[in-house]
Backbone as a chain_set.jsonl record, in Angstrom:
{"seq": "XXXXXXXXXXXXXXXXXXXXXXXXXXXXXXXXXXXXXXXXXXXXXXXXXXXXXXXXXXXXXXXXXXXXXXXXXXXXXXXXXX", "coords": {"N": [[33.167, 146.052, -3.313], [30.86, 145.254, -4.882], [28.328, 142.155, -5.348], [25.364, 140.2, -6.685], [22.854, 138.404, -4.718], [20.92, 135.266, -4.949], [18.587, 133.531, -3.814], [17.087, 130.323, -3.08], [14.364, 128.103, -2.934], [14.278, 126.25, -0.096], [15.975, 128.534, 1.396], [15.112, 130.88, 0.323], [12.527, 130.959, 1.631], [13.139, 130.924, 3.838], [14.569, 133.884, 4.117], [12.598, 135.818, 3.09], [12.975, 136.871, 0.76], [13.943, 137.226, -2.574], [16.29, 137.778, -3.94], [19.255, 139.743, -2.939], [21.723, 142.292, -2.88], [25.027, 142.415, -1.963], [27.679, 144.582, -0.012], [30.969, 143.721, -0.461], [34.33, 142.604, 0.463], [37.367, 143.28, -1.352], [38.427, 140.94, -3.053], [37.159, 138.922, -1.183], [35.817, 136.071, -0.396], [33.391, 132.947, -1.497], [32.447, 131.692, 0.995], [32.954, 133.749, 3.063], [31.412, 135.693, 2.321], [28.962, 133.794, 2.794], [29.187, 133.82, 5.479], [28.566, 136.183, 6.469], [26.368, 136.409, 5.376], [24.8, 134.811, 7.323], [24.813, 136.035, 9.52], [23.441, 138.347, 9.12], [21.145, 136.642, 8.441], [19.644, 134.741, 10.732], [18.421, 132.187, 10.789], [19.405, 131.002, 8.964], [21.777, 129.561, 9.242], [21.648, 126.99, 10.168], [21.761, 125.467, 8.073], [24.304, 125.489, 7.056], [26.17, 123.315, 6.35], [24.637, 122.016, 4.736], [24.486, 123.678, 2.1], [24.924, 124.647, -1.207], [26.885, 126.372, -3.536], [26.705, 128.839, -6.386], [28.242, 129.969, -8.572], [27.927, 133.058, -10.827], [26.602, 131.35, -12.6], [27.999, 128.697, -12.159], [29.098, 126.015, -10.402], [30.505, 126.105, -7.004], [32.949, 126.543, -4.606], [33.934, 127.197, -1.347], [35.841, 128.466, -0.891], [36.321, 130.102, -3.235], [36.95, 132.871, -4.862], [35.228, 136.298, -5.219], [34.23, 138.565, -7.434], [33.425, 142.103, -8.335], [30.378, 142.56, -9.33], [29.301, 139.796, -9.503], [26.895, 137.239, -9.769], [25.298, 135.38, -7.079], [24.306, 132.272, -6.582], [22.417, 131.064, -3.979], [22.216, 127.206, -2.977], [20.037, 125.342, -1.481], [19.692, 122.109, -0.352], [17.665, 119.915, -2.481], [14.724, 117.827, -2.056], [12.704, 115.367, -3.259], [10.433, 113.554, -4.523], [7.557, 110.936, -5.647]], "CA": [[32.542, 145.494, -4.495], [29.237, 144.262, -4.766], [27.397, 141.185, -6.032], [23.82, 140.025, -6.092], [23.077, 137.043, -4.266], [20.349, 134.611, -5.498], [18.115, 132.852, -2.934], [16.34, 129.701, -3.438], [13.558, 126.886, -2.872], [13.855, 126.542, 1.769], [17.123, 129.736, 1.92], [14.345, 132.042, -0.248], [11.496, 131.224, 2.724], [13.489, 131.944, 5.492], [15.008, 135.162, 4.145], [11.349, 135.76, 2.918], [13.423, 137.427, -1.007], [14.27, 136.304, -3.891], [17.62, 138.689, -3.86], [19.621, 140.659, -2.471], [23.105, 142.777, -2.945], [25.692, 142.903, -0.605], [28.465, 144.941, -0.5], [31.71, 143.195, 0.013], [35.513, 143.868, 0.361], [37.684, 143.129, -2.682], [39.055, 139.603, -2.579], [36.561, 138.074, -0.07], [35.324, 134.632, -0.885], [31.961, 132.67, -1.408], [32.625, 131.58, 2.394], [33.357, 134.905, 3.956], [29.407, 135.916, 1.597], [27.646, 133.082, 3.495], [29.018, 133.783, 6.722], [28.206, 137.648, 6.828], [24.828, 135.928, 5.356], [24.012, 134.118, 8.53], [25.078, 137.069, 10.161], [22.14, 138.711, 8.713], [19.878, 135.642, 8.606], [20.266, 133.508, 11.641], [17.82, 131.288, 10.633], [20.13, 129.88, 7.969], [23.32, 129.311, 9.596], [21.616, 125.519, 10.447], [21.978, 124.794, 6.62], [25.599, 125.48, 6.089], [26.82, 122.285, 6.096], [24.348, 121.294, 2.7], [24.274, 124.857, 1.146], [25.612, 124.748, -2.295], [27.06, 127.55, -4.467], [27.202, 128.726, -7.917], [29.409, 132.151, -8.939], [28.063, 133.789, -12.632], [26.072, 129.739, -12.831], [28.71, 127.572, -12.273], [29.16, 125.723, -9.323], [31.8, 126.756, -7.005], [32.944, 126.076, -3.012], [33.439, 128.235, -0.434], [37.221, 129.333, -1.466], [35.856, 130.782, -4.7], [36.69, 134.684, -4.991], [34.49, 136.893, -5.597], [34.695, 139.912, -8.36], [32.533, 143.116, -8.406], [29.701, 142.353, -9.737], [29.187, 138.533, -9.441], [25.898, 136.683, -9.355], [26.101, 134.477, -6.054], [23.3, 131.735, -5.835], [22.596, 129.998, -2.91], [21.251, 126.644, -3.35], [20.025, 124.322, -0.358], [19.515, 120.589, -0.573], [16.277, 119.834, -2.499], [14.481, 116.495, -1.862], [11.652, 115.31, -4.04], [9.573, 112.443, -4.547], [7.403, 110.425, -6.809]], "C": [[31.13, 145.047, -4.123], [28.964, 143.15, -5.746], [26.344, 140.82, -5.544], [23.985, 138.518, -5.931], [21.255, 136.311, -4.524], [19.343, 133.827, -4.067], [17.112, 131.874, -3.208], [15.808, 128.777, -2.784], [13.86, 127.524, -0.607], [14.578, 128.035, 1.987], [15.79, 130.75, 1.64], [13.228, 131.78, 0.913], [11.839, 131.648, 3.365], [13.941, 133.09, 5.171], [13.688, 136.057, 3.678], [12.149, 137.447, 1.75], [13.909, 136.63, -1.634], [15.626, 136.927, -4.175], [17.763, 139.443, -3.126], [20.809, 141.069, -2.844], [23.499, 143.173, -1.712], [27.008, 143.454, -1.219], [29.884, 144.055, 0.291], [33.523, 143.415, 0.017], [36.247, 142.938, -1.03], [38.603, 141.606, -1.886], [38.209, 138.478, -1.537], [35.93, 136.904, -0.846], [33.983, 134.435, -1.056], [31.804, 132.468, 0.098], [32.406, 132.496, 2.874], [31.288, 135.645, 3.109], [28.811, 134.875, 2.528], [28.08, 133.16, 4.991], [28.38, 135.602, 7.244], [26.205, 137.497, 6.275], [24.118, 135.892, 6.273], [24.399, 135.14, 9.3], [23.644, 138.36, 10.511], [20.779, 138.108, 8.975], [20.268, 134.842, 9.802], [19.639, 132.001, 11.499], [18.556, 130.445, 9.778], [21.415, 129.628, 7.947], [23.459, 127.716, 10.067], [21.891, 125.049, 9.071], [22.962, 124.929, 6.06], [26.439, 124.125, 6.223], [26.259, 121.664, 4.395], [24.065, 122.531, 1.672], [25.521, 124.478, -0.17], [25.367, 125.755, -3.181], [27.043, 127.636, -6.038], [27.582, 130.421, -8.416], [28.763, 132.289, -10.983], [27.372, 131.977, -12.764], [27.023, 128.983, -13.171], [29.137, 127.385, -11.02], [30.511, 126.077, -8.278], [31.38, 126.819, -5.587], [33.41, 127.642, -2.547], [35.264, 129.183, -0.552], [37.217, 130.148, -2.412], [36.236, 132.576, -4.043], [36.141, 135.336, -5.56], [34.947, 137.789, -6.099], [33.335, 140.843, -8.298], [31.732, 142.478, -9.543], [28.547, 140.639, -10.302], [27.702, 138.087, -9.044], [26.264, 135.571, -8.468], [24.359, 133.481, -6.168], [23.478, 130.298, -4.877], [21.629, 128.616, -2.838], [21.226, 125.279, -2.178], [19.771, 123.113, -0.795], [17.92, 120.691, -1.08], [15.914, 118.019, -2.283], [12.852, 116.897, -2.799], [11.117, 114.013, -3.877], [8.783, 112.493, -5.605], [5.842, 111.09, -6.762]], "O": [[30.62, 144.574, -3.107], [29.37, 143.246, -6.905], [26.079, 140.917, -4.346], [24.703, 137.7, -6.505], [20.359, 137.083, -4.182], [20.151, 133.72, -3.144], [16.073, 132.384, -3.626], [16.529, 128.335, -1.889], [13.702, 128.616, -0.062], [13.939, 128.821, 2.686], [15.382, 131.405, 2.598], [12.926, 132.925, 1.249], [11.368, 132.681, 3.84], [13.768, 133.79, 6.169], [13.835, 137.237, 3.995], [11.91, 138.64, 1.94], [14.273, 135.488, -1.353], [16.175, 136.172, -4.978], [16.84, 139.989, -2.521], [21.37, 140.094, -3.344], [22.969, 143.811, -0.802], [27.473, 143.157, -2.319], [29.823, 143.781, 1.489], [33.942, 144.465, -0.471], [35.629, 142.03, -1.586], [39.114, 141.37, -0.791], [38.66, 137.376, -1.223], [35.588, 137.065, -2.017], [33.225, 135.388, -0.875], [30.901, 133.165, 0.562], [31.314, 132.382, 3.432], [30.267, 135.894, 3.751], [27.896, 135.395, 3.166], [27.35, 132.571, 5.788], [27.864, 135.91, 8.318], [25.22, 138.147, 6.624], [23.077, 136.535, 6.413], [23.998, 134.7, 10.378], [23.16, 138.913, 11.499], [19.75, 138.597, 9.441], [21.353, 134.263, 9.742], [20.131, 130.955, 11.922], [18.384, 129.226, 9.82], [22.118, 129.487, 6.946], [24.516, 127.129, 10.3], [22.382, 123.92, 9.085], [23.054, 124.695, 4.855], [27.654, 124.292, 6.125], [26.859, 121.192, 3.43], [23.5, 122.362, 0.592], [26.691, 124.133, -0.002], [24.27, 126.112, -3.61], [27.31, 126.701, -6.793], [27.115, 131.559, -8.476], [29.176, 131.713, -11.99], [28.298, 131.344, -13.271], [27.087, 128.529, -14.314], [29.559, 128.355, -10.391], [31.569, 126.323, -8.857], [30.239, 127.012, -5.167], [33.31, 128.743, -3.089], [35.536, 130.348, -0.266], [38.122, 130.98, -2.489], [35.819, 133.174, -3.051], [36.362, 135.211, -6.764], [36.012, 138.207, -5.645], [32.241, 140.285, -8.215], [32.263, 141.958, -10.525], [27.583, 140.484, -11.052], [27.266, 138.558, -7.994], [27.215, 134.837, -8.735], [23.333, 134.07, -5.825], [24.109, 129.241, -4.9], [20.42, 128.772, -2.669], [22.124, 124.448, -2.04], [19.576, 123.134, -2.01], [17.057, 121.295, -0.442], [16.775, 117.143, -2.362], [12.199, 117.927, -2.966], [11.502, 113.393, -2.886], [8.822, 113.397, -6.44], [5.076, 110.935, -7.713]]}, "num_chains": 1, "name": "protein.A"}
């Protein structure tokens, strides 16, 4: 199956896109997507402890199963100020 995966705000610098599709096997999780991620990226395997998901825009942990065709975005901790 495939779904496109979303990359944003610090994840979108270090992978230096704004998307990508990966292909994945049927049943695999949001988990089993961000570890074949950092697999890819190594640079962003320090941010999986505050990476947060969202499947089709709705938030969703790392047990989540994925379906052909699923928007995946990956969304790191933002910090802001005044």
């Amino acid at each position: 199956m495939k779904v496109r995966v979303l990359f944003f705000a610090s994840l979108r610098e270090k992978v230096k896109m704004t998307e990508a599709t990966e292909s994945m096997d049927e049943g695999a999780s949001v988990g089993e997507l961000w570890n074949r991620l950092c697999q890819k990226y190594d640079s962003i395997e320090p941010m999986t402890p505050s990476v947060s998901f969202a499947v089709n825009r709705e938030y969703a942990d790392r047990d989540t199963l994925l379906r052909d065709g699923d928007e995946v975005a990956l969304i790191p901790p933002v910090s802001g100020g005044r």
